[in-house]
C-alpha positions as CSV (number, residue, x, y, z in Angstrom):
1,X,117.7,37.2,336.6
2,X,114.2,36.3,337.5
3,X,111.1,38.5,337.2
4,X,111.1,39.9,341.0
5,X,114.8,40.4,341.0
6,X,115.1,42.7,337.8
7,X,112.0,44.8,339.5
8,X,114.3,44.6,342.5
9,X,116.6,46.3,340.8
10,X,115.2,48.6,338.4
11,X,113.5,49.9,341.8
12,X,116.6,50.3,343.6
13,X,118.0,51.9,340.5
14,X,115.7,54.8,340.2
15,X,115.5,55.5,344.1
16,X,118.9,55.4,343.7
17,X,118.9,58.1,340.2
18,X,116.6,60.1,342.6
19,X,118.9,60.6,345.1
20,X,121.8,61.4,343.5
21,X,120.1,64.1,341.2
22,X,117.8,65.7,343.4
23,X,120.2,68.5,344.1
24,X,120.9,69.9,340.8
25,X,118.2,71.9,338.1
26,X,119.4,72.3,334.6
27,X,118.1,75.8,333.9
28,X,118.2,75.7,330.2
29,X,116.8,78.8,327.8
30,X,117.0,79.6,324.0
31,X,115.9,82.3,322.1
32,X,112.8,81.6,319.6
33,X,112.8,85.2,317.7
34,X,115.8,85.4,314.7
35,X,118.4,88.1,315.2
36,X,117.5,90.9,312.8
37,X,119.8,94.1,312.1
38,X,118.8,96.8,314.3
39,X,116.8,94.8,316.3
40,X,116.3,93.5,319.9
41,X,119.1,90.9,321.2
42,X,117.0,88.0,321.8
43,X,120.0,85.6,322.6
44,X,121.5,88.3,325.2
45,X,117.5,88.5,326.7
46,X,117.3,84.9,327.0
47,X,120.3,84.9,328.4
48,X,120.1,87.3,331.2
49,X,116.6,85.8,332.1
50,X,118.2,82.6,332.5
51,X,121.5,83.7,334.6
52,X,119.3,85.3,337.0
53,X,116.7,82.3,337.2
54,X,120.0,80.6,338.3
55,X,121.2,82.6,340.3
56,X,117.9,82.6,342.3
57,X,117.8,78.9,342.6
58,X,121.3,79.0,344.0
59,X,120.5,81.3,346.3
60,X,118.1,79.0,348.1
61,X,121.0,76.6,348.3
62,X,119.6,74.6,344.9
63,X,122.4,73.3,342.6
64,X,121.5,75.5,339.1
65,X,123.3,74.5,336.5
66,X,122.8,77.4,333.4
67,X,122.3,76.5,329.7
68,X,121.6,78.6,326.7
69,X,121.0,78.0,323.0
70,X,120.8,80.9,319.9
71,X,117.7,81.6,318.4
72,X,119.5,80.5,315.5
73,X,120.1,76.7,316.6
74,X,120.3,74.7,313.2
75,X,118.9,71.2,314.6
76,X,116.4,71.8,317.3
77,X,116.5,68.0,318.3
78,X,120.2,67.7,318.4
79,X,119.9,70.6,321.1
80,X,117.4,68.8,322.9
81,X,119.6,65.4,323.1
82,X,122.3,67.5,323.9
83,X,120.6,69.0,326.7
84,X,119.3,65.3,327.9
85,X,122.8,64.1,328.5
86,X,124.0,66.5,329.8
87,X,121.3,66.6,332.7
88,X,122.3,63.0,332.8
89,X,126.2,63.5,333.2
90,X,125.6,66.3,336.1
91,X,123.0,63.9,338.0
92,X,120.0,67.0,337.3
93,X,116.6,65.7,338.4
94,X,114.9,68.9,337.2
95,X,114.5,71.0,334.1
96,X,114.0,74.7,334.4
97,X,113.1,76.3,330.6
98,X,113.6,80.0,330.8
99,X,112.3,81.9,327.3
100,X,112.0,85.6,326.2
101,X,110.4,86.4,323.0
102,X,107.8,88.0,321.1
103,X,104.9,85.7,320.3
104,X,102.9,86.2,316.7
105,X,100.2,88.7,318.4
106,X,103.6,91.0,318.9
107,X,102.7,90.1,322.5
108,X,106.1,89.9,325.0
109,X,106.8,86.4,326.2
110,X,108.8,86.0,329.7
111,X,108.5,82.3,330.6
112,X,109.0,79.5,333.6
113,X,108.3,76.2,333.1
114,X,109.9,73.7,335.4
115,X,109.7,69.4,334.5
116,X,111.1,66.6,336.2
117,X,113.5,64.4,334.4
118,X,112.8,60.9,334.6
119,X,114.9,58.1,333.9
120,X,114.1,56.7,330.5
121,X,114.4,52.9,330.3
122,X,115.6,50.8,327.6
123,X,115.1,46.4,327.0
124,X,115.5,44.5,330.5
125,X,114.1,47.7,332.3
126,X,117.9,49.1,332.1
127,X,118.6,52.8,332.5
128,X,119.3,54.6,329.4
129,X,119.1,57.8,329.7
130,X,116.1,60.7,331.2
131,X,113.3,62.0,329.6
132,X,111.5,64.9,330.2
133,X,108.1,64.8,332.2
134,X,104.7,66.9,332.2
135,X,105.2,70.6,333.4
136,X,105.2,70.1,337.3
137,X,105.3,74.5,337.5
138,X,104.5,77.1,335.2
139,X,104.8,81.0,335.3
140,X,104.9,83.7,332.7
141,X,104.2,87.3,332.1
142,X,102.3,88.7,329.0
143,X,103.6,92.5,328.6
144,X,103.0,95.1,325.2
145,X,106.1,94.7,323.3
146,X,106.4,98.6,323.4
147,X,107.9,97.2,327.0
148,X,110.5,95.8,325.8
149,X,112.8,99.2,325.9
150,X,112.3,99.0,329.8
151,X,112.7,95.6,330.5
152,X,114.4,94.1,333.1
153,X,115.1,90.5,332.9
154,X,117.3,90.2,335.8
155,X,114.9,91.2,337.8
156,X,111.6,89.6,336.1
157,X,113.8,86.5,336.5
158,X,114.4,86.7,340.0
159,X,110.6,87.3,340.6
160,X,109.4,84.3,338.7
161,X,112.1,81.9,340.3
162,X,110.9,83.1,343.5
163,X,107.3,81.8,342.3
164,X,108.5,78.7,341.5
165,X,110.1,78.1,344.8
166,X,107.4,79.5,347.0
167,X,105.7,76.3,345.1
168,X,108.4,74.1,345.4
169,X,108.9,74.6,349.2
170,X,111.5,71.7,350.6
């Protein structure tokens, strides 16, 4: 194939990666803080954050597809490949990383970030796989973790999706 016929393609390939994934965000959280006895479920935090993040998204008619991982995870990168194809198998254009935890300053972390996936490619400018890009969106509230008795993800969740899509206005 000839120099201006693989760009050709590769071009037509993306446009046509773009189109087929724009409808779906992979809303993907894990838990950072280690469950101790007696104290605050981080997994089950993270995970209600995350459900209503979803939920939110789907409710403007976006394609949210959940994903969460224990705060006890054994091979961070495994996770993170993991998490790649399966954006990749669902046709997900977007990454939405949802987090709850409590940051060294005992500070309370609730957290929004939103990236594009973009396709990675491989030799001969063929499609391999997606990659994540730069933070397009980022929210997050800093709270006293004597807060953390009253919390509410569900609804803190709800709030900062609604953020992201005020931003995000299609």
């Amino acid at each position: 194939m000839r120099r201006r016929e693989l760009i050709l393609a590769a071009v037509l390939g993306l446009a046509a990666l773009g189109a087929r994934a724009q409808s779906c965000s992979l809303v993907f959280g894990q838990g950072r803080n280690p469950p101790l006895k007696g104290g605050p479920d981080w997994d089950g935090l993270n995970q209600r954050f995350n459900a209503a993040v979803s939920r939110a998204l789907d409710a403007d008619g976006r394609r949210a597809v959940p994903m969460t991982a224990s705060s006890v995870q054994i091979n961070p990168e495994a996770a993170g490949l993991e998490l790649l194809q399966q954006a990749d198998r669902l046709g997900c254009a977007t990454l939405v990383e949802t987090a709850v935890f409590a940051d060294e300053l005992d500070t309370l972390v609730l957290r929004l970030r939103v990236y594009p996936l973009l396709p990675q490619l491989g030799d001969g400018a063929t499609l391999v796989g997606l990659r994540i890009g730069a933070p397009l969106f980022v929210t997050q509230r800093d709270l006293d973790l004597k807060a953390l008795a009253r919390l509410k993800p569900e609804l803190l969740g709800q709030q900062m999706a609604g953020e992201y899509l005020q931003h995000d206005r299609r």
